[in-house]
C-alpha positions as CSV (number, residue, x, y, z in Angstrom):
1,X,10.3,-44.5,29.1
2,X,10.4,-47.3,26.8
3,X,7.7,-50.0,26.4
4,X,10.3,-53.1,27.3
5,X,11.8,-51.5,30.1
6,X,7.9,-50.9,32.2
7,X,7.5,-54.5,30.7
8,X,11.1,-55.3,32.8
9,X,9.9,-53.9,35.9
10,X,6.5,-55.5,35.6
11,X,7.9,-58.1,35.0
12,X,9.8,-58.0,38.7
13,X,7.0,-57.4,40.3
14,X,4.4,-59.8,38.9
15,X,6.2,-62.8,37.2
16,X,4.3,-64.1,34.4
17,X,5.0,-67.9,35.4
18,X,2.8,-67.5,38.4
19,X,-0.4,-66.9,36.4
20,X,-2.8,-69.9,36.2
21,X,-2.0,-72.1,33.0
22,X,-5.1,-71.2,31.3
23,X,-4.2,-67.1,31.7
24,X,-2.7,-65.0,29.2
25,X,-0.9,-62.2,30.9
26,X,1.7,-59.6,29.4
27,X,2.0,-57.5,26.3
28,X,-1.0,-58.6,24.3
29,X,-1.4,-55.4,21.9
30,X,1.5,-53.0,21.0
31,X,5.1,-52.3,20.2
32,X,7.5,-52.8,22.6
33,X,9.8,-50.4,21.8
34,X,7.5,-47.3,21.6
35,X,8.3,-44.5,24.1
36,X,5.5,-44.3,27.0
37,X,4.7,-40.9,28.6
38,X,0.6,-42.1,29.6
39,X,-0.5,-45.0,31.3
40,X,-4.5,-45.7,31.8
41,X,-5.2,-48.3,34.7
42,X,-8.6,-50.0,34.3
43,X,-9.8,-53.4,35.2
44,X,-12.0,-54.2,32.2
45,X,-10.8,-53.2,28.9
46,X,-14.6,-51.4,28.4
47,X,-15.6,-49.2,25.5
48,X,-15.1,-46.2,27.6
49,X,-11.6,-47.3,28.9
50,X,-10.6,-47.2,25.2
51,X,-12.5,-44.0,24.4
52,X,-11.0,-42.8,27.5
53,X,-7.3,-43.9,26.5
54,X,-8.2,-42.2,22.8
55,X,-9.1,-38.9,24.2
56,X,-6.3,-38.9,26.4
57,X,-3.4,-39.7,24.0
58,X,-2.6,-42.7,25.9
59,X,0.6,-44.7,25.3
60,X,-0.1,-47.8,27.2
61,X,-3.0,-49.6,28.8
62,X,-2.4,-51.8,31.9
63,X,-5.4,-54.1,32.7
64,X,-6.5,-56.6,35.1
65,X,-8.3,-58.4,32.5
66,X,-7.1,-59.7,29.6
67,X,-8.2,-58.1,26.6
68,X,-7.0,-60.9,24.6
69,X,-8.4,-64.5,26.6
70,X,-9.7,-67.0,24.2
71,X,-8.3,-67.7,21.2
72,X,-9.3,-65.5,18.2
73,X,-10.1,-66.4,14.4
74,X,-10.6,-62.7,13.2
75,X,-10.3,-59.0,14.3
76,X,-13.3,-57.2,12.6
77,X,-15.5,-54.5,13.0
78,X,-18.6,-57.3,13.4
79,X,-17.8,-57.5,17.1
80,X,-17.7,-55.3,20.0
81,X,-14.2,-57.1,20.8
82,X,-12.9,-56.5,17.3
83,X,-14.0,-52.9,17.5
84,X,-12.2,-52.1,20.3
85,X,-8.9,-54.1,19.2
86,X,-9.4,-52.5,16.3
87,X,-9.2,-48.7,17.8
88,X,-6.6,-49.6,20.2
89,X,-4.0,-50.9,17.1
90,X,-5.4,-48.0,14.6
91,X,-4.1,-45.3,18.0
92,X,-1.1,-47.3,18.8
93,X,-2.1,-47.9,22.2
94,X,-0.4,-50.5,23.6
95,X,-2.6,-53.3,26.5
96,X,-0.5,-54.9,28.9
97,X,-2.6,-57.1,31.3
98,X,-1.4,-58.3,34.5
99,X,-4.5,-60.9,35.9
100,X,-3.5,-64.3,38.3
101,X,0.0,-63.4,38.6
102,X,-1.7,-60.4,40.0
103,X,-3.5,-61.7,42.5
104,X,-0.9,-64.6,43.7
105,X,2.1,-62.4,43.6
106,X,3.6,-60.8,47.3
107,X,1.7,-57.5,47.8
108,X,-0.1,-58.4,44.8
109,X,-3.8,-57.7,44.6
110,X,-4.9,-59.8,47.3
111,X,-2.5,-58.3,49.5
112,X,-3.3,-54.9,48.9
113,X,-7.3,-55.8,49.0
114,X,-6.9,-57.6,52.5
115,X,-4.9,-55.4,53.5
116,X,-7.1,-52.4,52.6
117,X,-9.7,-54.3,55.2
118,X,-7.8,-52.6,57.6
119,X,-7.8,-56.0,60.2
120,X,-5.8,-56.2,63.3
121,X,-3.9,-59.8,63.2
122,X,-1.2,-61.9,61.3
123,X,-1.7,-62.4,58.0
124,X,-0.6,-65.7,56.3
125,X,0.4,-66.3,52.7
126,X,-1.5,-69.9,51.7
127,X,0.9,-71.9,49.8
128,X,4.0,-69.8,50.1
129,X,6.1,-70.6,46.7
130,X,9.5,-69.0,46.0
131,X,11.6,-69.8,42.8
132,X,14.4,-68.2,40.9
133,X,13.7,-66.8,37.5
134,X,15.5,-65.1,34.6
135,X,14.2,-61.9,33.9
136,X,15.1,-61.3,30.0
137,X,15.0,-57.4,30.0
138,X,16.7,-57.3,32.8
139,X,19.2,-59.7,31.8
140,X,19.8,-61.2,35.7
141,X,17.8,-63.8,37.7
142,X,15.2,-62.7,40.9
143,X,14.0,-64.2,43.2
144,X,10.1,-64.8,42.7
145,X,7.6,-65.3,45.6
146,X,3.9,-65.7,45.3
147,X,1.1,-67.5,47.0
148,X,-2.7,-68.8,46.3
149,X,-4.5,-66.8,49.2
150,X,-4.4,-64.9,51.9
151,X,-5.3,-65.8,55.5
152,X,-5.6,-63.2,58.1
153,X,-5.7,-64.3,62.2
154,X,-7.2,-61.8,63.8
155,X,-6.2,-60.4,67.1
156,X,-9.4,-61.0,68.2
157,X,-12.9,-62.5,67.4
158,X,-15.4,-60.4,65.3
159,X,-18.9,-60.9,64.7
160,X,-19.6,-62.0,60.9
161,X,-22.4,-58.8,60.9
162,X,-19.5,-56.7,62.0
163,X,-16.8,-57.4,59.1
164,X,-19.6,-57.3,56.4
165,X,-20.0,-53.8,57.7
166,X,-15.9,-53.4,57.6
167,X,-15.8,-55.0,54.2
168,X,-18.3,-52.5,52.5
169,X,-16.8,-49.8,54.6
170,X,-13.1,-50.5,53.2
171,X,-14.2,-51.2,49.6
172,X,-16.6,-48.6,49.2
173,X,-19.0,-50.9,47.9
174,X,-22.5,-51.0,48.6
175,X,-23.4,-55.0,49.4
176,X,-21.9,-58.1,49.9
177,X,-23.6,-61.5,50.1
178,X,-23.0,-63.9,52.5
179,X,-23.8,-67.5,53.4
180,X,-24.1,-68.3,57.3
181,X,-25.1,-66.8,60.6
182,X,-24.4,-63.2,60.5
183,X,-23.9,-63.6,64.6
184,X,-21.5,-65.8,64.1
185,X,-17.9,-64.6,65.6
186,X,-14.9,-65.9,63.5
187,X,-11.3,-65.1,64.0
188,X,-9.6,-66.5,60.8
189,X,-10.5,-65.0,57.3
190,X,-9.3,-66.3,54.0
191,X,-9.4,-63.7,51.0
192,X,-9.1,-64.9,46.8
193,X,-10.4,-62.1,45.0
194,X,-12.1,-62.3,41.6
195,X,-13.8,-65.6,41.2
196,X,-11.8,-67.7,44.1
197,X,-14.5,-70.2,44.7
198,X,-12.1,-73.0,43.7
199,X,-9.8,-72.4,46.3
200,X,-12.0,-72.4,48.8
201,X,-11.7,-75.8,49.8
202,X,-8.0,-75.7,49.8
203,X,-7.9,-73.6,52.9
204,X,-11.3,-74.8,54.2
205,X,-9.6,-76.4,57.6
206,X,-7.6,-73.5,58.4
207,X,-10.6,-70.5,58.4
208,X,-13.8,-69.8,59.4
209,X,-14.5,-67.4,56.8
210,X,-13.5,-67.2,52.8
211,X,-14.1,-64.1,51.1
212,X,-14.5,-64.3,47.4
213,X,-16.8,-63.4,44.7
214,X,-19.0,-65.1,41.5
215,X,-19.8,-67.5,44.3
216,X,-22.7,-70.2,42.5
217,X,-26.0,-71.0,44.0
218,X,-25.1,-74.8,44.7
219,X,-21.7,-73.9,46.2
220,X,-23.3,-71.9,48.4
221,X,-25.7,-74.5,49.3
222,X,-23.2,-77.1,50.1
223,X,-21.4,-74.5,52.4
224,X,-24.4,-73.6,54.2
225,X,-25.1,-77.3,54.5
226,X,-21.9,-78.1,55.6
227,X,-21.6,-75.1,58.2
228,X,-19.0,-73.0,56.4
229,X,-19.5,-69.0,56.1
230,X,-19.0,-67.3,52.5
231,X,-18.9,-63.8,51.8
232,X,-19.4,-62.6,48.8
233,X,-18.1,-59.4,47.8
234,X,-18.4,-59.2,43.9
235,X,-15.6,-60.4,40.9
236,X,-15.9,-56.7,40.0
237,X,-15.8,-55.5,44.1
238,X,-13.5,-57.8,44.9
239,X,-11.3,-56.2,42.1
240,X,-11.7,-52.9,40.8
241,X,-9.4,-51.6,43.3
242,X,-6.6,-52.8,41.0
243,X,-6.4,-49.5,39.6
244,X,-5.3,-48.1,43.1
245,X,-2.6,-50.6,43.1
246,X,-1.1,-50.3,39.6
247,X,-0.9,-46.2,40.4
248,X,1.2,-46.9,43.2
249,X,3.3,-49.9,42.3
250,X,4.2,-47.8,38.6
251,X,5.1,-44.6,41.1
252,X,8.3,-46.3,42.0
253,X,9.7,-46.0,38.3
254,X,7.5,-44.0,36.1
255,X,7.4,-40.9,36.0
256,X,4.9,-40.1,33.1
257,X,1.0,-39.4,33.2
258,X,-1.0,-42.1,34.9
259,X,-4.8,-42.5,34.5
260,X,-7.2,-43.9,36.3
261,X,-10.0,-45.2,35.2
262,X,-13.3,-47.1,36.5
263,X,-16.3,-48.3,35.2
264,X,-19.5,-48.6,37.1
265,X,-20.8,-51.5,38.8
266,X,-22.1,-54.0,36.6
267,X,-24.7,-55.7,38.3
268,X,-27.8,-53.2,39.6
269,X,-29.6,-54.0,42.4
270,X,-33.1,-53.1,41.0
């Protein structure tokens, strides 16, 4: 399958005008007319995701991340960055990254991830947007629908020490922080993953629980002084799962090799 034509169908399914201004989503390294028969999924664009994609004679990389974000003055071997640019362009591997339109698109990231929390209830998309947009491979217009978060309305109350337990449980992560009264029951839970903190007061009236991660010290002080609960599950926790979702939404289409790949968790608890 051809570079533009999984670019096409990405671009269906997460439309690059949804991403945050500041992003920079889409093909960032590569040809896009090279023929793709292996895929690697990662969040990070690591040293060992590249080694990995080396080894494998990978085509393509999709990432969460950017591998490109700021702007750069020079690709060298002086840097860990340039390095790994560096072996990516002398292998011809190709990084497409897919990050806020990710996470805002319909059965996008935070979809899957609240959904993965396994919660009876209704779940609400937080400033519903649809728009038509030309898709350019394609060649037709679609109709695009995203949203910031996600709010789920439980069936019924659940104690806060209870869905820390279901969070960790679902992710199959280790520990979450949390800011509040772990007996305290709430009923409505509003989910940005990555570092959603500045969302949080956007949909502050209509939960009783955000779940996030990267939370800061003082935010978490203001909540806790204003009565609000946080949870805390991790920019990597929050996110890694990515991978999980890229394998299935590329399943519909593509029908080469598809690698997954994860990295550890950054932060030890020592």
């Amino acid at each position: 399958m051809k570079l533009w034509e999984i670019i096409g169908e990405l671009h269906t399914i997460f439309n690059p005008k949804i991403a945050e201004n500041w992003d920079n989503v889409g093909l960032l390294v590569g040809d896009n007319t090279k023929e793709v028969n292996k895929v690697l999924f990662c969040l990070d664009v690591t040293k060992k995701a590249v080694k990995q994609a080396v080894d494998n004679n990978v085509d393509l990389i999709i990432s969460h991340h950017p591998v490109i974000f700021s702007g750069l003055k020079k690709i060298t071997n002086e840097t860990v960055h340039g390095r790994k640019l560096l072996k990516l362009i002398e292998n011809k591997i190709a990084v497409y990254s897919i990050h806020t339109n990710s996470d805002f698109a319909i059965n996008g990231l935070n979809d899957f991830i609240m959904d993965k929390l396994n919660l009876d209830g209704e779940k609400i998309i937080f400033n519903e947007h649809e728009f038509e947009d030309y898709n350019p491979i394609k060649n037709k217009v679609e109709r695009v629908h995203s949203g910031l978060a996600r709010i789920k309305i439980l069936n019924e109350e659940i104690r806060l020490e209870d869905l820390l337990e279901r969070i960790k449980d679902s992710l199959g992560i280790s520990y979450v922080r949390y800011v509040g009264n772990k007996d305290a029951y709430v009923r409505k839970i509003g989910l940005v993953t990555g570092g959603g903190s500045s969302f949080m007061y956007e949909v502050a009236d209509k939960i009783d629980v955000f779940l996030t991660g990267d939370l800061k010290y003082h935010e978490a002080l203001d909540a806790l002084e204003e009565g609000r609960i946080l949870v805390d599950i991790g920019h990597f926790e929050s996110e890694y799962l990515f991978v999980d979702m890229m394998e299935q939404k590329m399943a519909k289409f593509f029908n080469g090799e598809m690698i997954r790949h994860f990295e550890d968790e950054i932060f030890k608890l020592g």
